[in-house]
N, C-alpha and C positions, 0 to 999 in steps of 0.2 A: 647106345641101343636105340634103335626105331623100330617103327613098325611099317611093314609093308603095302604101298596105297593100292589103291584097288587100280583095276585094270583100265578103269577108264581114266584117272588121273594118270598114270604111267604112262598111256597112251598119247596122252595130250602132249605130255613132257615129250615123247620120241617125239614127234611129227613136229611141235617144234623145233627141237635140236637139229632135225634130219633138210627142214625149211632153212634154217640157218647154215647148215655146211652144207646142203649138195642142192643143184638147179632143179631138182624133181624127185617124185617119188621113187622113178623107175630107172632113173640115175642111178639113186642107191642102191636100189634092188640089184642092179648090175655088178655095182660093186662089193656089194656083201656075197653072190655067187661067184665071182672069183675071188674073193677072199677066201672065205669057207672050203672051194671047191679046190684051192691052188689052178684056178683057170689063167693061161696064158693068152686064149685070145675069145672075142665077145662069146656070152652066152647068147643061147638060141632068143627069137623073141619070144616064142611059147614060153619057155623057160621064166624070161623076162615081168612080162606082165602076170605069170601067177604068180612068183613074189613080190612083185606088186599091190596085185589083190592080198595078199597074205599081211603086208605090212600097211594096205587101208583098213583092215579088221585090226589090225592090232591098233591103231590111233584112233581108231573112233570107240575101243573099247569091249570088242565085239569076239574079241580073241585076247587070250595071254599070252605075254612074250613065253615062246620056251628056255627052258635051262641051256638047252644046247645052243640058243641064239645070243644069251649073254655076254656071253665074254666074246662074241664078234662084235654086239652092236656095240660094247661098250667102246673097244679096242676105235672102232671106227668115227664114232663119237666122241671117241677121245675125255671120256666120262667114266668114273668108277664102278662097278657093280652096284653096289650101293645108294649111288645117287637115281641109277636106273630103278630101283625098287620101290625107294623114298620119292619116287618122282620130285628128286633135285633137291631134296629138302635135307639129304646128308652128301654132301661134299666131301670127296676126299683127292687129296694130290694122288696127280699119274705121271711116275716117274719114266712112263714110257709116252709122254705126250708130245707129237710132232712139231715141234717149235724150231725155228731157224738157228737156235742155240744146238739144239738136238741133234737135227741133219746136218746140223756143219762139222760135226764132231765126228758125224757117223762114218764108216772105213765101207757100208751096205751098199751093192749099187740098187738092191732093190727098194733099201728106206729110200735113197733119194729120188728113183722115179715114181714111188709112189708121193710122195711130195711135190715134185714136180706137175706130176697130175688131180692132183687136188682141183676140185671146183672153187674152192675159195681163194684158191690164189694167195697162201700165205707168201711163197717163196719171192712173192713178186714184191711184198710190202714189210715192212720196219715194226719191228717190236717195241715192247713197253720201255725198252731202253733208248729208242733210237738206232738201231742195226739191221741191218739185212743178213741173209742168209751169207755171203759173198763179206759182208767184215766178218762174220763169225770165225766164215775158211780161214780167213787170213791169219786171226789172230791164233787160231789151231794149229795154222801151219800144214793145212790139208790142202795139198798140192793137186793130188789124185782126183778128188773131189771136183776143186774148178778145172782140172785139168778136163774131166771127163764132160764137162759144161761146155767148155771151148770145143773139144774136137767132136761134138757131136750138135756146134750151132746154137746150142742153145744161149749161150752169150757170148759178147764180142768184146773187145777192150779197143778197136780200133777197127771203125767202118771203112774196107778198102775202096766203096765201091760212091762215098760220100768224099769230095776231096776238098770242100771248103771245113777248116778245121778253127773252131772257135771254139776256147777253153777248157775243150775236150777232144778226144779223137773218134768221137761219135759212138762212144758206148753205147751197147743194147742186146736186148733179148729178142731172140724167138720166140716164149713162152707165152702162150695165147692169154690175151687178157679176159679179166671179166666183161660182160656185157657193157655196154653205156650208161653211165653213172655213176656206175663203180669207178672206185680210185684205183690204180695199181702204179704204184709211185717208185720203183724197184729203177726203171730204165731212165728215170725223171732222174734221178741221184745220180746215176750211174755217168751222166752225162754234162755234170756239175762240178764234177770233183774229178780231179787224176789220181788219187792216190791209191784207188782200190785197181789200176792196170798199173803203178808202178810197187803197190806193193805185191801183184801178183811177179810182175816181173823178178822180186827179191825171190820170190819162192819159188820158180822156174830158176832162178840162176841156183839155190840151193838144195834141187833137187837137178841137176845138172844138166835142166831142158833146154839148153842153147839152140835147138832148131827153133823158137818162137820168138826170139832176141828180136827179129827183121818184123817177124809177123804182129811185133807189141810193140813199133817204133821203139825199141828201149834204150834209143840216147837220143831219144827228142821228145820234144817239150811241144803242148800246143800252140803259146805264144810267139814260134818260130814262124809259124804262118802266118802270122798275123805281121812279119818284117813287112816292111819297105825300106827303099835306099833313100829315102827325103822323110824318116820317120820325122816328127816333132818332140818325142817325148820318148824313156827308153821303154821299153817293155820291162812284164815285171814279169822276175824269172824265181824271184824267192819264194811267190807261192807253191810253185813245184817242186821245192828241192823234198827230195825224202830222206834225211839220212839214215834212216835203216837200210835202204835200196844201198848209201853208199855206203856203209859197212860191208853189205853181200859181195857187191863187187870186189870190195878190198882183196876180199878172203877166196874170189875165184881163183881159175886156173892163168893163167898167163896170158892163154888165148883170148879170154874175156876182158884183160887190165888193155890189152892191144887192140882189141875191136872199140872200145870205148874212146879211146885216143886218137881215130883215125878218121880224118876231115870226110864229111858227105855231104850230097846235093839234098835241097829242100826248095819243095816244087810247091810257092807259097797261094793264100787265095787270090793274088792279085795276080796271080800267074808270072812271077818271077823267080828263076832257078839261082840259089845263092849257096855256094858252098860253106857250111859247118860245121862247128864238131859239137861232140857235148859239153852240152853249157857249163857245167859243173865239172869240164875238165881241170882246171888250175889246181881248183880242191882236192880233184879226187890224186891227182898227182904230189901234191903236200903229201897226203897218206900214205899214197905207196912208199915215198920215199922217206918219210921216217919210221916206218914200217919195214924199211931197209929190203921191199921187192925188187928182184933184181932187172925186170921187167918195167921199172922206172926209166931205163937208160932207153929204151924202146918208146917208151910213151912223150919223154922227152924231146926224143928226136921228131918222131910223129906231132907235135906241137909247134914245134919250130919252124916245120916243113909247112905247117898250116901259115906260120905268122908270116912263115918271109913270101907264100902265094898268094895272100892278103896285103902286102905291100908292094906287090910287084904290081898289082893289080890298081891299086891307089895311084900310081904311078904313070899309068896306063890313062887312069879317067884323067889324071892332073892334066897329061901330055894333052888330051884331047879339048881337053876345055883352053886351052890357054892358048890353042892352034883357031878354037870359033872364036877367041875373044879377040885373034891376032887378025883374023880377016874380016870380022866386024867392022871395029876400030883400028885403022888404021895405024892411026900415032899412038895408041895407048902406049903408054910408060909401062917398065917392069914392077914399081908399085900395085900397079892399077891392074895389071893382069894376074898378079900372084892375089890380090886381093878376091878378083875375080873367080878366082881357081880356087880358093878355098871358102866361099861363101855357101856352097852346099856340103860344107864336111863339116861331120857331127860324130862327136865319140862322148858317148855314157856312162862315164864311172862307174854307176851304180849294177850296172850288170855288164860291163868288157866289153860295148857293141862300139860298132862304126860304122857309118852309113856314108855315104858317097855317090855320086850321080854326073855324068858328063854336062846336065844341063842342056841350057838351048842347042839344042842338034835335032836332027831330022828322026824320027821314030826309028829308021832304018840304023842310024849310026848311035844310038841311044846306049848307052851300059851302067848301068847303076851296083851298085856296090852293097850288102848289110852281110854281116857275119860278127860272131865271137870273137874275138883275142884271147891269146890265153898268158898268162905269169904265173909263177910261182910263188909264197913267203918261205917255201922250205928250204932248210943248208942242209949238206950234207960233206961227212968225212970222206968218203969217196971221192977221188981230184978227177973222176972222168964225169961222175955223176955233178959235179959243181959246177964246172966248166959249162956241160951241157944246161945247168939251170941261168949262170949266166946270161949265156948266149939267148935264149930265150928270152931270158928277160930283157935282154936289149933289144930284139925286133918289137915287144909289144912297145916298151919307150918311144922307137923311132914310130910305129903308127901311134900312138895315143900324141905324141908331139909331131906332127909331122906338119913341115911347110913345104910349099909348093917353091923349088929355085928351079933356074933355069936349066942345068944340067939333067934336071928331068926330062927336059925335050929331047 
């Protein structure tokens, strides 16, 4: 039980509260007459500034809240009845308070753009746990939600119009920030981390949005851009793996196990176009095929077709270096030129890359070489699906061992 403060302490509490969540008095006023009023678009300004007036008499004491304004300011404030009385002095939990746990859960399109339009800019910033509104979706499983984010701009998982791409795909919002000084650390995250546009991607594939597959790079990785064909070191590809994303896949349709399989161009920051596939093709191929999809014998072949235009093409730079090395050096010995010929070739265990370069040549005649390999560890009872792992596995052998002989010329 409490007792109720007088009108000027009550008073003090709003106009705090109201200083704390919205940029102005007349802010609020705005948004308290479309609230109350269900107004769709601005009130008048007359309107405006005498609820304004109304709500500087009520903080300086000079007026009582009414009854009928209660459960709006409180709602709005995000504060109990009771704390409004006690000015603050009885707390109680509101189970209806807008928190990024809250909205993320929510099925509302109107909770969310009232969230969205918030002066304080929760949606933008991370809770007492460490989450954003955006881990909340995901772990809910509210598709509609970020769906409704994306097709209306308000975030991106991948900036088209930004194409130097460094350890992100330049995630970000539209959602207007606070003033200068204020933090809104939302798009800072977003652009740190891949896993909240590949865990979107798992929930787009199980919600069956295959039109956004292209628009969410979803079989690339950001340290694809970051290739070169003279790399010194391989890139690292284990921080991106998601394997929940490769569980979703597993369990798509055919067309999705097939589109994931099948080699593409990557147009990198240093502006070099390199054909490859998804990096976590090998693995995700292991699954289907102990997972017995019949769509394996498809992704196998789509692999294979990737390794053997990966060695036709090594094949190509080999010819071409060992043709400068032959007109350089006159007498060079066949030692000395296979030597030659493989002194820019570099293949990665750690992540199935190989990098290759024609070397001293003229810009003009330049071709450089970085892409994936892919293998397999899975067997399979199947004798066509074997056969095809096989064979696979021998192209990646011949490039992961590959020497330069003469018959390449």
């Amino acid at each position: 039980m409490y007792q109720t403060e007088s009108n000027e302490m009550i008073g003090k509490y709003i106009g705090k509260l109201i200083s704390e969540k919205f940029p102005s008095d007349r802010n609020f006023a705005a948004e308290y007459l479309k609230t109350r009023y269900g107004l769709k678009e601005e009130p008048s300004s007359e309107e405006i500034q005498k609820m304004s007036n109304r709500i500087c008499q009520i903080k300086q004491g000079k007026k009582g809240i009414q009854i009928t304004d209660l459960p709006i300011f409180a709602h709005m404030l995000e504060i109990s009845v009771d704390a409004i009385l006690s000015a603050g002095k009885e707390q109680k939990p509101i189970s209806t308070r807008k928190t990024n746990y809250f909205v993320a859960h929510s099925r509302d399109k109107k909770v969310w753009k009232e969230y969205i339009n918030r002066p304080d800019k929760l949606i933008l910033n991370y809770d007492e746990y460490g989450k954003s509104v955006i881990d909340y979706a995901l772990e809910f499983r509210n598709y509609h939600f970020l769906k409704y984010l994306m097709d209306n701009g308000l975030i991106w998982f991948v900036d088209e119009e930004h194409k130097d791409y460094w350890s992100s795909f330049g995630a970000g919002t539209s959602i207007q920030r606070r003033l200068p000084g204020e933090t809104d650390i939302l798009e800072v995250m977003m652009k740190q981390s891949d896993n909240l546009r590949t865990g979107f991607i798992a929930l787009a594939l199980e919600n069956k949005g295959f039109d956004d597959l292209d628009k969410l790079k979803a079989r690339e990785i950001p340290a694809l851009y970051e290739a070169k064909c003279f790399l010194a070191q391989p890139l690292d590809f284990k921080k991106y793996y998601n394997p929940q994303l490769m569980d979703v896949i597993l369990e798509a349709p055919d067309e999705v196990l097939e589109y994931y399989s099948k080699e593409f161009d990557i147009k990198t920051n240093g502006g070099f176009t390199y054909a490859c596939t998804f990096p976590y093709l090998g693995k995700l191929i292991d699954m289907a095929v102990k997972k017995g999809r019949k769509v394996a014998a498809s992704m196998l072949g789509n692999a294979i077709k990737h390794n053997k235009n990966t060695l036709d093409e090594m094949r190509k730079i080999a010819k071409n270096r060992a043709q400068v090395m032959e007109k350089i050096y006159e007498y060079a010995n066949k030692p000395d030129i296979a030597r030659f010929v493989m002194s820019d070739y570099h293949f990665y265990n750690a992540n199935d890359t190989v990098c290759f370069h024609t070397g001293v040549s003229s810009a003009k005649d330049f071709h450089g070489l970085f892409t994936n390999v892919i293998r397999v560890s899975a067997s399979s009872k199947d004798a066509c699906i074997e056969k095809l792992i096989r064979e696979l596995n021998k192209t990646y052998d011949m490039i992961k061992s590959y020497e330069y002989k003469e018959e390449d010329k």
